[in-house]
PyMOL Python script that loads the backbone (N, CA, C, O; Angstrom):
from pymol import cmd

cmd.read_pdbstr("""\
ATOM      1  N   UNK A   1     -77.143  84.745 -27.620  1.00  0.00           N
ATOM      2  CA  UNK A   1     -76.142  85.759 -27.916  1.00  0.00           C
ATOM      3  C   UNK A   1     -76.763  86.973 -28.605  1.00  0.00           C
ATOM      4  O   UNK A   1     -76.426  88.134 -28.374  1.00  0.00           O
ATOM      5  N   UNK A   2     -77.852  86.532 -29.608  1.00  0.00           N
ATOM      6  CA  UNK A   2     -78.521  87.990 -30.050  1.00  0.00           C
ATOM      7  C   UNK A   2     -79.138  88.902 -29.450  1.00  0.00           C
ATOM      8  O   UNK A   2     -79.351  90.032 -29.891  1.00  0.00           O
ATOM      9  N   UNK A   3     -79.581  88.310 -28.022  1.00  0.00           N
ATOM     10  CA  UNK A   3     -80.768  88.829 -27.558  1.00  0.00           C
ATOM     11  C   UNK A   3     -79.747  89.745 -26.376  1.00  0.00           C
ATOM     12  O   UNK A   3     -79.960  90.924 -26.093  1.00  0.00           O
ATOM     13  N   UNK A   4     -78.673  88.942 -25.815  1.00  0.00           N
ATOM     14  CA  UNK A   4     -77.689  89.625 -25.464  1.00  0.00           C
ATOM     15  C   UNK A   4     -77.062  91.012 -26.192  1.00  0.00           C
ATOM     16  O   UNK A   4     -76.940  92.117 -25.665  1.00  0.00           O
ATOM     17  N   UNK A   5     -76.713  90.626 -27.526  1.00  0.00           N
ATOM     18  CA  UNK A   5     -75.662  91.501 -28.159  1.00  0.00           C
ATOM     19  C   UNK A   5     -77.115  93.136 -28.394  1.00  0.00           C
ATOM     20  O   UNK A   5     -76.902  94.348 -28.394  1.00  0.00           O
ATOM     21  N   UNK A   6     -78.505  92.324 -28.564  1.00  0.00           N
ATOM     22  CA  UNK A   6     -79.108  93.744 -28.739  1.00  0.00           C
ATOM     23  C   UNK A   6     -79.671  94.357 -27.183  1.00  0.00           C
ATOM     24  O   UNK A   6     -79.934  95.539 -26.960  1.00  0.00           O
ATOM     25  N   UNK A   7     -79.738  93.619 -26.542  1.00  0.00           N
ATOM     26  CA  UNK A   7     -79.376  94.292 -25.135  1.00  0.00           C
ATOM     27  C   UNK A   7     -78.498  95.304 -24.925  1.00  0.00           C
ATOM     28  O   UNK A   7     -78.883  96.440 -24.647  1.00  0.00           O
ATOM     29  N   UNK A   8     -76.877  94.881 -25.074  1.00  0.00           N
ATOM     30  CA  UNK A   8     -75.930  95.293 -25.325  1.00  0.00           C
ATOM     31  C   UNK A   8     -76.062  96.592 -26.084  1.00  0.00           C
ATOM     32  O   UNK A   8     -75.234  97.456 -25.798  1.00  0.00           O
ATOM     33  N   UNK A   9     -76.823  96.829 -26.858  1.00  0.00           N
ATOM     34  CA  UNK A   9     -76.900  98.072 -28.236  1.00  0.00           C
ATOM     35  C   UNK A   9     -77.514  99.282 -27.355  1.00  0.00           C
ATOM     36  O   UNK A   9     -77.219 100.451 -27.108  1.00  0.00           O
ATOM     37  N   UNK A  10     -78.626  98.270 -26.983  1.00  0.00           N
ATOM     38  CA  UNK A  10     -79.815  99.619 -25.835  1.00  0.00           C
ATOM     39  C   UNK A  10     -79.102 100.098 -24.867  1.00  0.00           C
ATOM     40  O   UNK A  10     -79.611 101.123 -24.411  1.00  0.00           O
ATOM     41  N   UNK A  11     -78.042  99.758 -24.309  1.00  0.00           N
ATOM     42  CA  UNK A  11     -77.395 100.011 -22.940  1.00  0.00           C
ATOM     43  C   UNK A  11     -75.831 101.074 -23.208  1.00  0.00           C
ATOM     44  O   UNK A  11     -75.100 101.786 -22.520  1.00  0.00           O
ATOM     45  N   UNK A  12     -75.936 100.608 -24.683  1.00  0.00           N
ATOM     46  CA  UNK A  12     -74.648 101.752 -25.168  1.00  0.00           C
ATOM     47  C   UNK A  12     -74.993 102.939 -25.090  1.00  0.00           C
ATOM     48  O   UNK A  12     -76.192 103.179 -25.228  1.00  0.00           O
ATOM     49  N   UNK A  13     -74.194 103.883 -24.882  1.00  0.00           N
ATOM     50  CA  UNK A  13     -74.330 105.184 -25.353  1.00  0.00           C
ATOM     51  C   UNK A  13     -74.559 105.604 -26.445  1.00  0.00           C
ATOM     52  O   UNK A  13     -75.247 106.591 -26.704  1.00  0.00           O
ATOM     53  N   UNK A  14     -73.927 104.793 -27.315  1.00  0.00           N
ATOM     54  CA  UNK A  14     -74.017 105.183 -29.020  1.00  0.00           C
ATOM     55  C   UNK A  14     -74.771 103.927 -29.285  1.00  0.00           C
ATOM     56  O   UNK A  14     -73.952 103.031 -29.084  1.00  0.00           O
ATOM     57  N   UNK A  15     -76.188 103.268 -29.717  1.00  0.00           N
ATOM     58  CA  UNK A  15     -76.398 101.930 -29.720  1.00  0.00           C
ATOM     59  C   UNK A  15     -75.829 101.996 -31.319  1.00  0.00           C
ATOM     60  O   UNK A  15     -75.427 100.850 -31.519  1.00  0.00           O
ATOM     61  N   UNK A  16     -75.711 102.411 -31.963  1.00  0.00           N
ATOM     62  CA  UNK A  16     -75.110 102.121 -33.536  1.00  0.00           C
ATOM     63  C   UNK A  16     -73.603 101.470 -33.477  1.00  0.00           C
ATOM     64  O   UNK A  16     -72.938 100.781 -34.252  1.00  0.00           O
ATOM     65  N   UNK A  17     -73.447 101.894 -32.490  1.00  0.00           N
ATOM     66  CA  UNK A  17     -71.578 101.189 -32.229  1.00  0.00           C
ATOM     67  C   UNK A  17     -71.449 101.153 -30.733  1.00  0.00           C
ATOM     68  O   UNK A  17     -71.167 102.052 -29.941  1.00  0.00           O
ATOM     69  N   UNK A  18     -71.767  99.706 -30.524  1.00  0.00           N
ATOM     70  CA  UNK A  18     -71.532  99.636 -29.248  1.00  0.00           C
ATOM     71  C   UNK A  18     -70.227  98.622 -28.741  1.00  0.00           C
ATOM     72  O   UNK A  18     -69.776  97.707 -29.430  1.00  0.00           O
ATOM     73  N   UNK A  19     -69.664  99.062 -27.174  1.00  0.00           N
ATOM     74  CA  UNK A  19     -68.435  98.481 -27.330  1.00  0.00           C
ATOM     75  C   UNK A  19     -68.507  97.313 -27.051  1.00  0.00           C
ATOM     76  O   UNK A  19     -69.573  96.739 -26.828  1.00  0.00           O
ATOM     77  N   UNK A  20     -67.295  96.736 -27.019  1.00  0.00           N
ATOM     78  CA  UNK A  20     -67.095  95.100 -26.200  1.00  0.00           C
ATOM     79  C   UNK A  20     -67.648  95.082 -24.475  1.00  0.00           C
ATOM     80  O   UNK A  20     -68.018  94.042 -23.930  1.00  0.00           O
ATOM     81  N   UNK A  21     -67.617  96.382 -23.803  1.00  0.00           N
ATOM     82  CA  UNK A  21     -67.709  96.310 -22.987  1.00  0.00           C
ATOM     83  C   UNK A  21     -69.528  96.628 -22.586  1.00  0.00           C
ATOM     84  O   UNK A  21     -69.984  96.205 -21.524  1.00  0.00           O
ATOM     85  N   UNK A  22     -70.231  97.248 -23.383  1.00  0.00           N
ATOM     86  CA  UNK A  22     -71.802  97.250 -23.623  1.00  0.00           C
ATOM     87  C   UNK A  22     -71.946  95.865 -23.912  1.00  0.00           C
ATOM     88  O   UNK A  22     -72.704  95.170 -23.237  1.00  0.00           O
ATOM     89  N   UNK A  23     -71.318  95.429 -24.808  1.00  0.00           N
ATOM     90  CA  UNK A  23     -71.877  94.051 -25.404  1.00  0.00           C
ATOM     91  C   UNK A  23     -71.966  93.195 -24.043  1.00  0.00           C
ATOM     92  O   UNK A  23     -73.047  92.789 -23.618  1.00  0.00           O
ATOM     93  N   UNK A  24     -71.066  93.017 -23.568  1.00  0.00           N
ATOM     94  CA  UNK A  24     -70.611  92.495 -22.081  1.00  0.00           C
ATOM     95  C   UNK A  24     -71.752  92.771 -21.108  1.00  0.00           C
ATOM     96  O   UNK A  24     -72.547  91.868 -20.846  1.00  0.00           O
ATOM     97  N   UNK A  25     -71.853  93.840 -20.624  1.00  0.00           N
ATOM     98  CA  UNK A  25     -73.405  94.366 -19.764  1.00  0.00           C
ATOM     99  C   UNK A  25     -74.388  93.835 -20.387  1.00  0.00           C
ATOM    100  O   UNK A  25     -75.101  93.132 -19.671  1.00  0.00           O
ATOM    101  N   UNK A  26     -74.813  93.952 -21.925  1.00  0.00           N
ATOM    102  CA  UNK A  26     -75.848  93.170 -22.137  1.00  0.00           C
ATOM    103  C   UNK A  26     -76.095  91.283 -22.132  1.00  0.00           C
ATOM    104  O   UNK A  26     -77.087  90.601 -22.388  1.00  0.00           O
ATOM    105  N   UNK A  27     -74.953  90.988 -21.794  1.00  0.00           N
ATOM    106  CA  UNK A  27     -74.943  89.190 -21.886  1.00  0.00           C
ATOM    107  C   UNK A  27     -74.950  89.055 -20.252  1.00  0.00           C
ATOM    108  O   UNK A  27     -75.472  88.168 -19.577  1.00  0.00           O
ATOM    109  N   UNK A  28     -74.325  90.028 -19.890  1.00  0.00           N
ATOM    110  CA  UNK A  28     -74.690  89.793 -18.045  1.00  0.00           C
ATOM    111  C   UNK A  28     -76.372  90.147 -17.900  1.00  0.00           C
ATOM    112  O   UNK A  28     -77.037  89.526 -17.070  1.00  0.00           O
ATOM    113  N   UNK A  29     -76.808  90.875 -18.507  1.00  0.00           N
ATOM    114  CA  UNK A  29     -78.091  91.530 -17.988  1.00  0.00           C
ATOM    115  C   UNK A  29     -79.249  90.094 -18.699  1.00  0.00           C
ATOM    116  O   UNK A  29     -80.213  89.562 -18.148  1.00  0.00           O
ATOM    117  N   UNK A  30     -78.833  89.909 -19.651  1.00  0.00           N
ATOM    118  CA  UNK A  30     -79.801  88.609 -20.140  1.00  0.00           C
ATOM    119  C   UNK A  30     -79.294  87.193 -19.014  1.00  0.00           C
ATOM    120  O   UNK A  30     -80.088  86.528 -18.348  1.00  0.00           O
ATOM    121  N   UNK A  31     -78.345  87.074 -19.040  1.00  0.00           N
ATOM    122  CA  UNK A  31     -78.082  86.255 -18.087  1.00  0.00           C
ATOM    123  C   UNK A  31     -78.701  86.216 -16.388  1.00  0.00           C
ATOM    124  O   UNK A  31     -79.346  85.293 -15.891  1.00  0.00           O
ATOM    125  N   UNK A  32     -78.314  87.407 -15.765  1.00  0.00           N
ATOM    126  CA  UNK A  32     -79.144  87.738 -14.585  1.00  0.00           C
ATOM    127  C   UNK A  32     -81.317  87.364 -14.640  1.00  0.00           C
ATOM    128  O   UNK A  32     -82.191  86.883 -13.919  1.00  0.00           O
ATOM    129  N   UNK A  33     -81.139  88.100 -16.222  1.00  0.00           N
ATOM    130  CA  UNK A  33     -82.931  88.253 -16.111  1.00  0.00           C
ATOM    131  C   UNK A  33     -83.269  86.858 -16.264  1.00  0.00           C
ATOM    132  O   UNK A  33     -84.370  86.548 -15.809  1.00  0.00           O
ATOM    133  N   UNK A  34     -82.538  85.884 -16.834  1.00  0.00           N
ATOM    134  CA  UNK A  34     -83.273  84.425 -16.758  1.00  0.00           C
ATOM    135  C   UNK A  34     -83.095  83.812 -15.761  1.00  0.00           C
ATOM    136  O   UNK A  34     -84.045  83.165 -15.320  1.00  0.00           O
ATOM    137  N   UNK A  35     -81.791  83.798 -15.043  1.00  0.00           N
ATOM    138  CA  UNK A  35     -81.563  83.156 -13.784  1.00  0.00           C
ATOM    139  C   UNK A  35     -82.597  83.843 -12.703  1.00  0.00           C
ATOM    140  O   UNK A  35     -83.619  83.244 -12.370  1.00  0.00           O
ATOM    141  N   UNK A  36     -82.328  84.893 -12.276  1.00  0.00           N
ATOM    142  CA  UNK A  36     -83.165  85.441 -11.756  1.00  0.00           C
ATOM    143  C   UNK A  36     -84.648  84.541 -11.832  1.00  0.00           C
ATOM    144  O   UNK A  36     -84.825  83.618 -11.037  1.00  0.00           O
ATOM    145  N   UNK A  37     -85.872  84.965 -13.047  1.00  0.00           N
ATOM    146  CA  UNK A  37     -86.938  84.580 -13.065  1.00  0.00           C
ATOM    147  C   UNK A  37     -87.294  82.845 -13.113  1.00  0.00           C
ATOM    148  O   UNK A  37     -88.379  82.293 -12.932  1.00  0.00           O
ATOM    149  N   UNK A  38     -85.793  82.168 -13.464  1.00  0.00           N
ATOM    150  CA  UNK A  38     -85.762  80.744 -13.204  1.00  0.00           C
ATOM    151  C   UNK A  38     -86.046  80.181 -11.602  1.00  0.00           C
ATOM    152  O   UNK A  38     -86.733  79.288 -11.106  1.00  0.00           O
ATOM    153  N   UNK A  39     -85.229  81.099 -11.157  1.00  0.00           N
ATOM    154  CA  UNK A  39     -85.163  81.037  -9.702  1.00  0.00           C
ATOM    155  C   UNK A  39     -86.498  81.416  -8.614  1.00  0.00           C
ATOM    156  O   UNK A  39     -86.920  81.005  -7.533  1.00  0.00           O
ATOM    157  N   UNK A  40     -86.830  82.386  -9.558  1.00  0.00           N
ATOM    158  CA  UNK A  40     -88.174  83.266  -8.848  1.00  0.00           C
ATOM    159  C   UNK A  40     -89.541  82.364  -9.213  1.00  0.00           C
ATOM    160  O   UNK A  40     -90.345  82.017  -8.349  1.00  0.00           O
ATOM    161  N   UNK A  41     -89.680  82.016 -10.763  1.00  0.00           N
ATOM    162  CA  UNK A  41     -90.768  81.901 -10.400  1.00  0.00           C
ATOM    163  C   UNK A  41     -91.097  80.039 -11.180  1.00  0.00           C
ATOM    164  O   UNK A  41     -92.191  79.477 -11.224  1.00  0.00           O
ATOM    165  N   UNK A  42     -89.862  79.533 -11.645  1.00  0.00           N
ATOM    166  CA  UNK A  42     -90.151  78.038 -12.162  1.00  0.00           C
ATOM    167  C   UNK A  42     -89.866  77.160 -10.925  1.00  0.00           C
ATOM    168  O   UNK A  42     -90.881  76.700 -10.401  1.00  0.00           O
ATOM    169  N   UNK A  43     -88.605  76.814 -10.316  1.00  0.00           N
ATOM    170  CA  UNK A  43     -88.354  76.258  -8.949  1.00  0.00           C
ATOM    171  C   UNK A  43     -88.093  77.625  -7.906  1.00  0.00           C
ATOM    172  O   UNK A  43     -87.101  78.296  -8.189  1.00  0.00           O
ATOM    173  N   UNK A  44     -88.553  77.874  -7.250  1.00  0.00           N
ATOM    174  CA  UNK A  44     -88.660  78.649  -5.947  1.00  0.00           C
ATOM    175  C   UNK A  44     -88.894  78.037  -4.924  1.00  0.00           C
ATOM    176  O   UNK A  44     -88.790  78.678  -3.878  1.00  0.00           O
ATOM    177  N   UNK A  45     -89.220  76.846  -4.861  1.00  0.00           N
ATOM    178  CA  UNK A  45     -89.478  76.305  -3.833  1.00  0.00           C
ATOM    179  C   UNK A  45     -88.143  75.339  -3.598  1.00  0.00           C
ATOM    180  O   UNK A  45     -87.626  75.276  -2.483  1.00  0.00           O
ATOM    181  N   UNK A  46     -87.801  74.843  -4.350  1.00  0.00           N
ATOM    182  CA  UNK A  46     -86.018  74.614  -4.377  1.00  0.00           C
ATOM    183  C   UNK A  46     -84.712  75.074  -4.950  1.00  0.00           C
ATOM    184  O   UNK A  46     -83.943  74.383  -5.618  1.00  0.00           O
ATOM    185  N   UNK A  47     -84.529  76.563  -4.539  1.00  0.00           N
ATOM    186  CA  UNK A  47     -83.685  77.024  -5.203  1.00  0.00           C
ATOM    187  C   UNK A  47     -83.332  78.428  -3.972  1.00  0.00           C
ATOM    188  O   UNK A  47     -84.214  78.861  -3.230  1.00  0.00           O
ATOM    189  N   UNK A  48     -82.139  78.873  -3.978  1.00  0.00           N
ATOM    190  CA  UNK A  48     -82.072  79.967  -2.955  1.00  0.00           C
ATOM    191  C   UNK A  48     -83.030  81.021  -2.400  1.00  0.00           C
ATOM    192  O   UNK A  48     -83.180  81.531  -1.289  1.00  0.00           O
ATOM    193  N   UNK A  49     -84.014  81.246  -4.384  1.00  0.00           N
ATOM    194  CA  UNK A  49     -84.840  82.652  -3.769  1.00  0.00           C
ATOM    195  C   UNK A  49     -85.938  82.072  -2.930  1.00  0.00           C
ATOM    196  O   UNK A  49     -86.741  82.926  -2.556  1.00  0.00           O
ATOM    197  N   UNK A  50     -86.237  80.599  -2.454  1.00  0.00           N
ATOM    198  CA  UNK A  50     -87.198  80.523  -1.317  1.00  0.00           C
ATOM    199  C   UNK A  50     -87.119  80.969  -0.193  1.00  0.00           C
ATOM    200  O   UNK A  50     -88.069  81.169   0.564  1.00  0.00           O
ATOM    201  N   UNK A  51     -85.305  81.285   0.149  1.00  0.00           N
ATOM    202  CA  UNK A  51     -84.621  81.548   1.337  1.00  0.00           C
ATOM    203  C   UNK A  51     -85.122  83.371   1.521  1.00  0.00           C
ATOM    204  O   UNK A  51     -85.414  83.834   2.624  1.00  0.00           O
ATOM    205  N   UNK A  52     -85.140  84.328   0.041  1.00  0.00           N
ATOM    206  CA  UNK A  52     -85.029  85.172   0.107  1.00  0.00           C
ATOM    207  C   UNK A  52     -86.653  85.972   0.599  1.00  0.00           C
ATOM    208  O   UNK A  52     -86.467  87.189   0.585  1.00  0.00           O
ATOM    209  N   UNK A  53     -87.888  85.689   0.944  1.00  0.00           N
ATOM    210  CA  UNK A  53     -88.597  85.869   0.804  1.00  0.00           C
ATOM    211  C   UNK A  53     -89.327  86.994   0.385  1.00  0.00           C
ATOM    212  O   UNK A  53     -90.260  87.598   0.915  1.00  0.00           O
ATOM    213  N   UNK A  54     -88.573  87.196  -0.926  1.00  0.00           N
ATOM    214  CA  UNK A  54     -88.973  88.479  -1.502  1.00  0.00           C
ATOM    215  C   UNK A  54     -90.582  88.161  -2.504  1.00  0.00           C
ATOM    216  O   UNK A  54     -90.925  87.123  -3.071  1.00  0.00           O
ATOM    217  N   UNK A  55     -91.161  89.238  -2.431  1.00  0.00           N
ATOM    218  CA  UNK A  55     -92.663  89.145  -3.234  1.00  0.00           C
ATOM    219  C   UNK A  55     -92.130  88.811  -4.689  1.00  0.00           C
ATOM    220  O   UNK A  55     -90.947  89.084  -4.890  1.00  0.00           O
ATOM    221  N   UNK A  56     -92.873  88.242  -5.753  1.00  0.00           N
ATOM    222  CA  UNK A  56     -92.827  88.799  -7.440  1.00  0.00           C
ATOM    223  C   UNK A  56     -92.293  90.430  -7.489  1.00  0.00           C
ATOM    224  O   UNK A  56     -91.176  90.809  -7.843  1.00  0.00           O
ATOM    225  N   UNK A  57     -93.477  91.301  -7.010  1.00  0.00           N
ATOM    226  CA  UNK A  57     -93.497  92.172  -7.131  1.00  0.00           C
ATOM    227  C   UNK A  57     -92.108  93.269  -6.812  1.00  0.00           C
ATOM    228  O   UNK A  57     -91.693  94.245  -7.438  1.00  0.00           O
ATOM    229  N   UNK A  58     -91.700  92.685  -5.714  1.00  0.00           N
ATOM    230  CA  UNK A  58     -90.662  93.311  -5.238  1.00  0.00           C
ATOM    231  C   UNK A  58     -89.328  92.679  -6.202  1.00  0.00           C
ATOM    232  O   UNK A  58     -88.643  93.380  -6.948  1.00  0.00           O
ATOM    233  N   UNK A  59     -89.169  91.367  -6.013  1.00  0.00           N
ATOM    234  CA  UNK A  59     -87.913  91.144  -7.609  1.00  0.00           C
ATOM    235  C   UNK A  59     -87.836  91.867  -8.772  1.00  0.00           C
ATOM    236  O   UNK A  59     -86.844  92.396  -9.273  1.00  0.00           O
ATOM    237  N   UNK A  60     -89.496  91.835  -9.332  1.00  0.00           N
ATOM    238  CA  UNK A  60     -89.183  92.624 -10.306  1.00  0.00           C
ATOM    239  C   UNK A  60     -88.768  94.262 -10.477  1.00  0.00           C
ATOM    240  O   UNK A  60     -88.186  94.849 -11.389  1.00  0.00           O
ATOM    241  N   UNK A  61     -89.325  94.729  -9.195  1.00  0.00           N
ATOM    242  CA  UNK A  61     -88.752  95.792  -9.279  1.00  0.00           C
ATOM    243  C   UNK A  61     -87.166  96.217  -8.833  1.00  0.00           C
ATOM    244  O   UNK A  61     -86.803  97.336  -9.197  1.00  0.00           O
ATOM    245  N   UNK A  62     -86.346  95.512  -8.180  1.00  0.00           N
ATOM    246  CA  UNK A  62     -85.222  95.163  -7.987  1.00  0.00           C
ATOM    247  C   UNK A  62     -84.481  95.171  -9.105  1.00  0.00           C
ATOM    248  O   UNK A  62     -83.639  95.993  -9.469  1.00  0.00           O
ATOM    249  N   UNK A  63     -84.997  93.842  -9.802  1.00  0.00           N
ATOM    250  CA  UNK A  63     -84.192  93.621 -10.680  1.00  0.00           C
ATOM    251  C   UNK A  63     -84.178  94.653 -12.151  1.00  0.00           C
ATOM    252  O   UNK A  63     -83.330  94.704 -13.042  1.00  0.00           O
ATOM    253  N   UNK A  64     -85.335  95.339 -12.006  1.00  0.00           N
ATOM    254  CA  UNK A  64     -85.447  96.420 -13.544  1.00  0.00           C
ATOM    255  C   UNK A  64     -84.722  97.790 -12.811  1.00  0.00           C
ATOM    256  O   UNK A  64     -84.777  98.790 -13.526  1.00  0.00           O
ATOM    257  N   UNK A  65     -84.241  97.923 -11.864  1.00  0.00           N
ATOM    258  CA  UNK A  65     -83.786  99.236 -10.739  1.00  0.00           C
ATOM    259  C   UNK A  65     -81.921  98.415 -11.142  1.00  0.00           C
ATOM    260  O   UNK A  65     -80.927  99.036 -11.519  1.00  0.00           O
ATOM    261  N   UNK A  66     -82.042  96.899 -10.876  1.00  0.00           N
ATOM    262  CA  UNK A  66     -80.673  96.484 -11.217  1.00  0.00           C
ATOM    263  C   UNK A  66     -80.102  96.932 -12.955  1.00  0.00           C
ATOM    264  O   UNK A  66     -79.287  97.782 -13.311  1.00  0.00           O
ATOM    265  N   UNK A  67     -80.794  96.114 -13.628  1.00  0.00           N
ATOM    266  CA  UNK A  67     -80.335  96.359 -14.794  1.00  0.00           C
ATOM    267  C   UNK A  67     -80.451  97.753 -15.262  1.00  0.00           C
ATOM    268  O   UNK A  67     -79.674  98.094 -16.153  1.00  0.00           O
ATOM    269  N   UNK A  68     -81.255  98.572 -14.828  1.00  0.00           N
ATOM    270  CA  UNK A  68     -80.867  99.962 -15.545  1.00  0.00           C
ATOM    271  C   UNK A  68     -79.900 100.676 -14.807  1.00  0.00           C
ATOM    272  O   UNK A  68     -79.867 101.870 -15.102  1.00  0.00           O
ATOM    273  N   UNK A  69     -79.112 100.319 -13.948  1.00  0.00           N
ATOM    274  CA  UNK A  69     -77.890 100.881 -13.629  1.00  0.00           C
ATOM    275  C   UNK A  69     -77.038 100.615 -14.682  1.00  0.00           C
ATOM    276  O   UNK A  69     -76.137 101.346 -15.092  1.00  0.00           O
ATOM    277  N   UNK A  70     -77.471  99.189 -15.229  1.00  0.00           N
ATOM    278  CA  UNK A  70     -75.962  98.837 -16.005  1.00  0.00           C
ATOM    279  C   UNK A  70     -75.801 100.230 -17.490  1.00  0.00           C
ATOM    280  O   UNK A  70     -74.854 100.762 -18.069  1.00  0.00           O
ATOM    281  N   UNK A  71     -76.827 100.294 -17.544  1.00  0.00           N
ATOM    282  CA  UNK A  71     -76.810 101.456 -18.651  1.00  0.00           C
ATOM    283  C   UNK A  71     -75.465 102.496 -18.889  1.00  0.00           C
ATOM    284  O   UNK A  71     -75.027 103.191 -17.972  1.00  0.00           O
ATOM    285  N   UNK A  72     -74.962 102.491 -20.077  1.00  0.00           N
ATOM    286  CA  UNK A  72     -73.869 103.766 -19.936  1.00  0.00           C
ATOM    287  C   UNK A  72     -73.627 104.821 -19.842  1.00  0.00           C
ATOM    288  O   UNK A  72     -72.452 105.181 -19.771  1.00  0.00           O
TER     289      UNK A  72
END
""", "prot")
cmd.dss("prot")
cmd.show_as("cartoon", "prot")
cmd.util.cbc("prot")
cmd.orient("prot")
């Protein structure tokens, strides 16, 4: 939840007061980045992203192109 809620701070507009709804983007964005790299790079060989045959290289850049959309 901390690592979320200061996620959440960086992604506010104001990080000194950020809303319920920043806080929110940041617990999705920690959430995505572990599933994600759980998927990518601990079981990959049994888990959907084997299906996806995307590089390391290319997830990660996906996924840092994903989460900085969430930004406010």
């Amino acid at each position: 939840n901390a690592l979320g809620d200061s996620l959440g701070a960086v992604l506010a507009k104001d990080s000194d007061h950020p809303t319920k709804d920043d806080l929110a983007r940041g617990q999705m964005a920690v959430l995505t980045m572990v599933s994600v790299m759980t998927e990518q790079y601990l079981y990959k060989a049994h888990s959907p992203a084997n299906a996806t045959k995307l590089s390391n290289a290319a997830v990660q850049d996906l996924l840092i192109h994903m989460l900085k959309s969430l930004k406010a």
